[in-house]
C-alpha positions as CSV (number, residue, x, y, z in Angstrom):
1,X,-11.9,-14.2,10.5
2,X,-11.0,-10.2,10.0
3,X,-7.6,-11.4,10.6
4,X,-7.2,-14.6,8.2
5,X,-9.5,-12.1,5.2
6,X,-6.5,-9.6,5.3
7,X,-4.0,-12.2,5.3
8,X,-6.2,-13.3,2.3
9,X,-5.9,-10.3,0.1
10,X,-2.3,-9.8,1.0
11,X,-1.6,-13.4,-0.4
12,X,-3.8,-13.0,-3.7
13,X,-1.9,-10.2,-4.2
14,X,1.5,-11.4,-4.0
15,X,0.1,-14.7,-6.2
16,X,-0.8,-12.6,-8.8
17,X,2.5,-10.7,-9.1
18,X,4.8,-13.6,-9.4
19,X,2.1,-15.4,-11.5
20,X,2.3,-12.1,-14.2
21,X,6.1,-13.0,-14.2
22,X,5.7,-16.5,-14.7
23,X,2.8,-16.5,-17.3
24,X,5.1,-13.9,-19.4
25,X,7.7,-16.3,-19.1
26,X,5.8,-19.5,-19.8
27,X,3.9,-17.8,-23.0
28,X,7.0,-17.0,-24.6
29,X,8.3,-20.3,-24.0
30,X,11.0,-19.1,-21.4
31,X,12.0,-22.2,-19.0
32,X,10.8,-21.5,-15.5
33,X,11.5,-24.2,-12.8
34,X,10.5,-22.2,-9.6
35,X,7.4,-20.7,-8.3
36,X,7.3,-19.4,-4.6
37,X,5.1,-17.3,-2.3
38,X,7.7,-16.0,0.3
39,X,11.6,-16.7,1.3
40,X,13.8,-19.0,2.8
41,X,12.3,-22.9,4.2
42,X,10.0,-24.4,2.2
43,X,6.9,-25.3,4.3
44,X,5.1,-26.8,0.8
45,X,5.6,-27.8,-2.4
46,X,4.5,-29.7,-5.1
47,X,7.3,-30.8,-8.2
48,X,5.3,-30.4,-11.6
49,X,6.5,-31.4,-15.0
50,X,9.0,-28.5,-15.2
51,X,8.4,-26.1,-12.3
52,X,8.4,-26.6,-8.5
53,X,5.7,-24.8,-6.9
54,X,6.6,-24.1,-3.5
55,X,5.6,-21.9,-0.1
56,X,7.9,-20.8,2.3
57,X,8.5,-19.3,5.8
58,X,8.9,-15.4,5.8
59,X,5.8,-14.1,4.0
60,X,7.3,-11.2,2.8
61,X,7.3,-11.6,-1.1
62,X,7.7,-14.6,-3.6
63,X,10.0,-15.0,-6.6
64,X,9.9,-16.9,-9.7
65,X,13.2,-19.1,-10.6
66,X,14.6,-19.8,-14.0
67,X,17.4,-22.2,-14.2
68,X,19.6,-19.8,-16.3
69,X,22.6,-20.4,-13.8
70,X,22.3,-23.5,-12.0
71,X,24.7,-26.0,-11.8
72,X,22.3,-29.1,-12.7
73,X,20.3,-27.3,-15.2
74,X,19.0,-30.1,-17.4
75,X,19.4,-27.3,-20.1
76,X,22.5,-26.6,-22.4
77,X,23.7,-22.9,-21.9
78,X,23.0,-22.1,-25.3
79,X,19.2,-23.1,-24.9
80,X,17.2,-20.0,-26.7
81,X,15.1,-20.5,-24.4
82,X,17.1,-19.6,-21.0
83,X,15.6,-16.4,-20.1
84,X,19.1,-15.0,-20.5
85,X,19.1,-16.2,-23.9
86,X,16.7,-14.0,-25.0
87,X,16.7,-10.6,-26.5
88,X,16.6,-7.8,-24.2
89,X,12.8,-6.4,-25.0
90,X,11.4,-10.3,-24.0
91,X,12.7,-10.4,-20.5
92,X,12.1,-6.7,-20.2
93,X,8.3,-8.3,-20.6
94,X,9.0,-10.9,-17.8
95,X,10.5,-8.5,-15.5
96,X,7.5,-5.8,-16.0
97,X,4.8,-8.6,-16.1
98,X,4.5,-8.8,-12.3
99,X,4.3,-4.7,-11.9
100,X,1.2,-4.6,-15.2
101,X,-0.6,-7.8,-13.9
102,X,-0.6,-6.0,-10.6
103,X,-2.0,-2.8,-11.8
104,X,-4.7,-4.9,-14.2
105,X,-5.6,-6.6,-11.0
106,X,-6.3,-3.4,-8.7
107,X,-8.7,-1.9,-11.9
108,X,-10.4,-5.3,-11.9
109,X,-11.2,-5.4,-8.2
110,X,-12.5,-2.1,-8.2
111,X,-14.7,-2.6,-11.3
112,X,-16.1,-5.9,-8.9
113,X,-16.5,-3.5,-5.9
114,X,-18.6,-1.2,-8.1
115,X,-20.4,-3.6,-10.2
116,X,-21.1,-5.5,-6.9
117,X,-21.8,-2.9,-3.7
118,X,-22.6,0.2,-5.7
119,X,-20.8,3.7,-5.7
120,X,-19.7,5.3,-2.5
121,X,-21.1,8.5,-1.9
122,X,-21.0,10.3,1.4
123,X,-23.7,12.6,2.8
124,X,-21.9,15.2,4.5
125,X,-23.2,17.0,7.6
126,X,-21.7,20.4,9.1
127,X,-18.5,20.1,11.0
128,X,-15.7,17.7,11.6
129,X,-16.2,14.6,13.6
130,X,-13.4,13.5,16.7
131,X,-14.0,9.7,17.2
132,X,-10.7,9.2,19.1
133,X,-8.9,11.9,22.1
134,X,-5.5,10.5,23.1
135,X,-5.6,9.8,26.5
136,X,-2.2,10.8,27.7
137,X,-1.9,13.4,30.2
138,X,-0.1,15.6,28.0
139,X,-3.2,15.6,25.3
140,X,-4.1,19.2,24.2
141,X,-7.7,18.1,23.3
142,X,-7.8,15.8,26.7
143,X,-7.2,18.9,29.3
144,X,-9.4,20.9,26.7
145,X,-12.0,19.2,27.8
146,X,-12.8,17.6,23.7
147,X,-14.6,14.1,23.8
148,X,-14.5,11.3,21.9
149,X,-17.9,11.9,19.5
150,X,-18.0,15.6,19.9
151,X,-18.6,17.5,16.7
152,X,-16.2,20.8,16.0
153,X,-18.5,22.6,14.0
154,X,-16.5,26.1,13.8
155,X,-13.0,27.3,14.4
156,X,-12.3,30.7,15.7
157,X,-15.7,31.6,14.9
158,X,-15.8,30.3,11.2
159,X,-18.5,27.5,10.7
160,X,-17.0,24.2,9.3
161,X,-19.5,23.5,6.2
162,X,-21.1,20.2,5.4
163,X,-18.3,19.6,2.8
164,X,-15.1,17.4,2.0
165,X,-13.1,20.3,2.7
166,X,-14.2,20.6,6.5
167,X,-11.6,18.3,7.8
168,X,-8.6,19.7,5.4
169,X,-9.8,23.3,6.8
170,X,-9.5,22.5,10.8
171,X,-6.6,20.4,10.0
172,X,-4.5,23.5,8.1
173,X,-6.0,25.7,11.4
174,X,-4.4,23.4,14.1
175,X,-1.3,22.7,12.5
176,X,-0.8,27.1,11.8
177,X,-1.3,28.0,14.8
178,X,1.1,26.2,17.0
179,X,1.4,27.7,20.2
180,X,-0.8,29.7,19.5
181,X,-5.0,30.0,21.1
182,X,-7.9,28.6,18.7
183,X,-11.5,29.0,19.8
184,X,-13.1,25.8,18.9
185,X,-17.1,25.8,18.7
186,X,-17.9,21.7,19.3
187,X,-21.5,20.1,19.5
188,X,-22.1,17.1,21.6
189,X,-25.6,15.9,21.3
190,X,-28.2,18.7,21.7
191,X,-25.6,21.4,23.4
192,X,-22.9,23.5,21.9
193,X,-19.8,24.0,23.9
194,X,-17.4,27.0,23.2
195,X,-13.5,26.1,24.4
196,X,-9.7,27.4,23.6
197,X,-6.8,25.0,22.5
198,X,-3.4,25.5,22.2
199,X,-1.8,23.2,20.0
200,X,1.8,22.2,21.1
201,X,4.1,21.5,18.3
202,X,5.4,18.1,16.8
203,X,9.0,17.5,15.5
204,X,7.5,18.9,12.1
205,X,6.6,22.2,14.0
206,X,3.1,21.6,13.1
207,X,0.8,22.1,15.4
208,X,-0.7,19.3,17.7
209,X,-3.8,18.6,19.6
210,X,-4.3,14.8,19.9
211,X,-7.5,13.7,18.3
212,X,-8.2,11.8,15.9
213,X,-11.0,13.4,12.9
214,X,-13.0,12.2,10.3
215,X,-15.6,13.8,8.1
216,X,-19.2,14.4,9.8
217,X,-21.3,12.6,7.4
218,X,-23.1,8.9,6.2
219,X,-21.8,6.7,3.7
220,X,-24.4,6.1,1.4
221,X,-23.7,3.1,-1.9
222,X,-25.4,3.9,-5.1
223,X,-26.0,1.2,-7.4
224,X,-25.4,1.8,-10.7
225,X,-27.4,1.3,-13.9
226,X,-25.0,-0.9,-16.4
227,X,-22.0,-2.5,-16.5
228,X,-20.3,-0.4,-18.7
229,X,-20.7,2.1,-16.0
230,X,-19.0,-0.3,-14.1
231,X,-15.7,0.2,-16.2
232,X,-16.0,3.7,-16.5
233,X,-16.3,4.4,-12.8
234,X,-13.7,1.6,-11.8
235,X,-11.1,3.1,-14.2
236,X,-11.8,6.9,-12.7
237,X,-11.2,5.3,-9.0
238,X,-8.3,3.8,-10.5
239,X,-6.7,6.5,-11.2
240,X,-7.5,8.2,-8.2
241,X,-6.1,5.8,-6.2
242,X,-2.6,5.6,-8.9
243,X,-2.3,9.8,-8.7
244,X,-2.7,9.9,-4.5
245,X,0.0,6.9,-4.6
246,X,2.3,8.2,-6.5
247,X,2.1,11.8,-4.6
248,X,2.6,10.0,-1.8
249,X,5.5,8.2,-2.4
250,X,7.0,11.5,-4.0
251,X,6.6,12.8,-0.2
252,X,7.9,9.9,1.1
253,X,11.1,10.4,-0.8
254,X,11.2,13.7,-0.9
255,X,11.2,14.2,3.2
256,X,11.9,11.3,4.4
257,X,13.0,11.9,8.0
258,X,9.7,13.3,8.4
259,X,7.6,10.6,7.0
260,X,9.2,7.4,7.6
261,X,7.4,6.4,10.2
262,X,4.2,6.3,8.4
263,X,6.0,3.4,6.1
264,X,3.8,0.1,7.5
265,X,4.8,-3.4,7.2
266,X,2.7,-6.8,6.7
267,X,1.5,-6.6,10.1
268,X,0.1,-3.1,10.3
269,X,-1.1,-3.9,7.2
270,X,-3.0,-7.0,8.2
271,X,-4.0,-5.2,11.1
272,X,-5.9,-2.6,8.9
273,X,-7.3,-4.9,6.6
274,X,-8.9,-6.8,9.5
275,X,-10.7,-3.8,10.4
276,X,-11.9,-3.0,7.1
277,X,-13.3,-6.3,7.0
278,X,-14.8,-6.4,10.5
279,X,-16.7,-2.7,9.8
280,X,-17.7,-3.5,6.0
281,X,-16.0,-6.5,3.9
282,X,-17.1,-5.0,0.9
283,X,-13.9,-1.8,1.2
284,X,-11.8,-4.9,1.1
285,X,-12.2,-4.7,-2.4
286,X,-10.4,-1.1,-1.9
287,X,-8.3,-2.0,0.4
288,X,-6.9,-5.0,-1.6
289,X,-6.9,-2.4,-4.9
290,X,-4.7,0.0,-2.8
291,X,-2.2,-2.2,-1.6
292,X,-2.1,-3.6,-5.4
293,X,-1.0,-0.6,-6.7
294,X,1.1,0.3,-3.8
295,X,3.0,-3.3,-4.7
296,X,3.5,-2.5,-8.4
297,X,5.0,1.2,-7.9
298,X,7.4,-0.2,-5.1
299,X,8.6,-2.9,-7.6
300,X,9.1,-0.7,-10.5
301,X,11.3,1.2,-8.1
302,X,15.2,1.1,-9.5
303,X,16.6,-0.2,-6.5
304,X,18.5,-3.8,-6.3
305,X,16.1,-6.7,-5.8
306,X,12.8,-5.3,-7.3
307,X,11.9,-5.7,-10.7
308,X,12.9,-1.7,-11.6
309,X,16.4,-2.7,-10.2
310,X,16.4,-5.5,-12.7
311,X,15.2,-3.1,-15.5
312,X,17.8,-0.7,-14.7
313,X,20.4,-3.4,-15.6
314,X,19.1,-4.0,-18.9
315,X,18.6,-0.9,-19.5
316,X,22.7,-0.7,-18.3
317,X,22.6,-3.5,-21.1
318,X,21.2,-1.7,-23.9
319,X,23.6,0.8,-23.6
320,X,26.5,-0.6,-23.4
321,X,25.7,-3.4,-25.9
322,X,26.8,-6.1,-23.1
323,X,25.3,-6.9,-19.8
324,X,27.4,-5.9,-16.7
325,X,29.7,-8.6,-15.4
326,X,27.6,-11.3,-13.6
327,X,29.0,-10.7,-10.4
328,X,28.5,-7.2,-10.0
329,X,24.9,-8.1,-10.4
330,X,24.5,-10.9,-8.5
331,X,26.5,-8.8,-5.8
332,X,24.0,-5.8,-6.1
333,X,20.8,-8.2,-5.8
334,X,21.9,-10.3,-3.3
335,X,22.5,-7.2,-1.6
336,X,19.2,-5.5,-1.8
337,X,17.8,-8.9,-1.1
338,X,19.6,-9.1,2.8
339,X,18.8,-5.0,2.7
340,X,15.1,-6.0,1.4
341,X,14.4,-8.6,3.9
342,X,15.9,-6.8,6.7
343,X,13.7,-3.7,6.8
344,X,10.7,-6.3,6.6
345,X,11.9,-8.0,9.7
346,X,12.7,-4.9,11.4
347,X,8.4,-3.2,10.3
348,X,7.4,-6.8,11.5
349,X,8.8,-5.9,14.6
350,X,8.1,-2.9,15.4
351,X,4.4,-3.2,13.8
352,X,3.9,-6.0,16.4
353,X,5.2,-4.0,19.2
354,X,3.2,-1.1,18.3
355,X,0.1,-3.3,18.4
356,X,0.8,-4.8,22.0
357,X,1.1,-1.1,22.9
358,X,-2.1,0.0,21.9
């Protein structure tokens, strides 16, 4: 059930996208014969009055047709309504409508998590939790002697406050000191235990130890007192969540070879919003607000086959007072397309592997 609730929110998400592209269309009275959720065969559909309503096999996106260039378009070329008919600022509207009514969504589902299951609030106790050691044989933390549910509560002699900045602060202290000793103070249940780590270096040249952390503390949900707080506190999250995105995707770009691998496809995806809804359903809300606005910054991207590469042609339009020849652009998106389904085929994969190896 964990499982099919991700799947869930992954689907709702990509609904709402193509459905902010197709209402933008439809409420300027733009022709739009196609709606799809995903690529290539057609596993359902249903033929309305104009549009085709359709799902398909790979689940990695959907698209919304207009029947600008087909063949056996019942419309005459010169329709005003064709989308490419219209002035440049109304399918700039169409194009951007799947990005905003992404981003609307993401601040509505957080208002609903707060409105709904309170504020989250955590109650933080001294020192920095390990709930995971690697088990390998080569596991700094392993031959240490460090258990899972052991508490490091100081680091070279400096206690590790009951704070948010506990975990940053042992974090910065293993990855400095590569190769080099660090005296860790660790409580498991009633005893302390004093040891010495060395952490061995990664491919960054950041030290390693093999654990997993998390903060030492209780997750506590305040309710709150109106629904106006509701808004207020949902659009503060919001843009929280928008500012850590964006940073991140700045680092993504900005050293790649170093953080590629932390790019995750559908299935790890899915595989982390079925645990978020076997420990709580209610972070779903999050986790579904996350990956909303995660969908609309990719899109607004300029690269061929998202809606930025589609806004960086008109823009290409609205400078040079024409639109580019169509087959250079058909060329460019088909391209991206291939390039677009290819690297989700390839994070399927290796998401799946990775899953049968843990």
């Amino acid at each position: 059930m964990s499982v099919l609730a991700a799947i869930a929110v992954l689907a709702l998400l990509i609904f709402v996208h193509e459905l902010g592209h197709f209402m933008a269309a439809r409420l300027q009275g733009i022709h739009a014969n196609r709606f799809s959720l995903g690529f290539g065969p057609i596993l359902w559909k249903y033929q309305g009055p104009e549009t085709e309503y359709a799902i398909r096999a790979i689940p990695l996106g959907g698209f919304v047709g207009f029947p600008d260039d087909e063949p056996d378009s019942k419309y005459p070329p010169n329709d005003p309504n064709l989308l490419r008919n219209r002035p440049i600022i109304d399918r700039a509207i169409v194009i951007s409508a799947g990005v905003i009514a992404n981003l609307i969504f993401a601040y509505f589902l957080l208002v609903a998590q707060v409105a709904t299951v309170g504020v989250q609030d955590v109650k933080y106790q001294p020192g920095v939790l390990v709930p995971q050691v690697a088990s390998e044989v080569s596991s700094v933390a392993a031959k240490a002697g460090i258990k899972a549910g052991d508490i490091v509560v100081a680091v070279n002699g400096q206690p590790l406050g009951a704070s948010k900045e506990a975990m940053p602060s042992l974090m910065e202290a293993i990855q400095s000191h590569a190769n080099q000793p660090l005296q860790l103070t660790i409580q498991r249940q009633t005893e302390k235990i004093n040891l010495q780590v060395v952490p061995q270096p990664g491919t960054d040249g950041k030290g390693r130890i093999g654990v997993q952390l998390a903060p030492n503390g209780k997750v506590e949900r305040q309710r709150i007192n109106n629904i106006f707080e509701a808004f207020s506190l949902g659009a503060a999250e919001f843009q929280k969540i928008v500012g850590l995105t964006i940073q991140g995707f700045g680092q993504l770009i900005g050293n790649f070879s170093k953080t590629a691998e932390q790019v995750a496809g559908p299935v790890a995806i899915v595989a982390i919003g079925a645990n978020i809804a076997k420990s709580n359903a209610a972070n779903l809300f999050q986790f579904g607000a996350l990956i909303s606005i995660n969908l609309a910054i990719i899109n607004i991207l300029p690269l061929p086959a998202l809606d930025g590469g589609q806004l960086a042609f008109l823009l290409i339009e609205g400078l040079r007072g024409k639109p580019l020849p169509t087959k250079i652009q058909d060329g460019v998106m088909q391209t991206g397309l291939m390039l677009l389904l290819g690297l989700g085929i390839f994070l399927i994969i290796r998401d799946t592997a990775n899953l049968f190896v843990r």
